[in-house]
N, C-alpha and C positions, 0 to 999 in steps of 0.2 A: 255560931248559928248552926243547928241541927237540922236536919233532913236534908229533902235534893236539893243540888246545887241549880242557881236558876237556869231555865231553857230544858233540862232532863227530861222532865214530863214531853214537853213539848215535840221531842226526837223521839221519845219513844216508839210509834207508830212505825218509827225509818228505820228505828235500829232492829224492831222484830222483824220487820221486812226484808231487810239486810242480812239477816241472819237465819232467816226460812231459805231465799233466794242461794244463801251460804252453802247449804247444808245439799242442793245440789253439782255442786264440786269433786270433784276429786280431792282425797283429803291432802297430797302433794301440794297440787292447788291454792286449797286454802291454808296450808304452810306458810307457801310461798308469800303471799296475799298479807298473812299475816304477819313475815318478817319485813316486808317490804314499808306494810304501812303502819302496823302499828308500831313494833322496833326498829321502823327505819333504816334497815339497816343498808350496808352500802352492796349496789350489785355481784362484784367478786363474793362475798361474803353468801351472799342466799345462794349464788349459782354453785361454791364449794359445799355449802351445808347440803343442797341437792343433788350435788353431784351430774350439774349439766353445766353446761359454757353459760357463758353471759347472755349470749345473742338467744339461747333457750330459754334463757328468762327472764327475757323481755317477751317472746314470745309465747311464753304462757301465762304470762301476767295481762296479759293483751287479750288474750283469747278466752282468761278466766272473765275478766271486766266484762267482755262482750257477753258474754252468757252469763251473766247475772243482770246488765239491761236487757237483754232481751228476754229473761224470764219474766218482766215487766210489761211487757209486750203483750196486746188481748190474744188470747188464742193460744198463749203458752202453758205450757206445766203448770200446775198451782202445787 
């Protein structure tokens, strides 16, 4: 079967939004974001590829999350 797979269309609205919200990041940030969720990878491994401790990324994976919901937030950056 060709074209989108089912539900695509559907996320699309979430994943531009995800992705605007994104692009206000530090690009470390969304590094990290991205080895984290999308390659999954294990903590040791992103906190070496970045060159901080573990406990730093956690805590910027924390801190990136929160400012991407709160770019969601009325009143915030568009």
């Amino acid at each position: 079967h060709e074209g989108f797979r089912a539900g695509l269309i559907d996320t699309l609205d979430e994943r531009a939004e995800i992705c605007r919200r994104m692009e206000h990041l530090k690009a470390r940030d969304r590094h990290l974001l991205f080895l984290w969720y999308v390659e999954q990878r294990p903590t040791e491994e992103i906190a070496r590829a970045l060159r901080i401790s573990r406990r730093q990324c956690f805590r910027r994976k924390s801190r990136a999350i929160r400012t991407l919901v709160q770019l969601g937030e009325p009143g915030q950056a568009a």
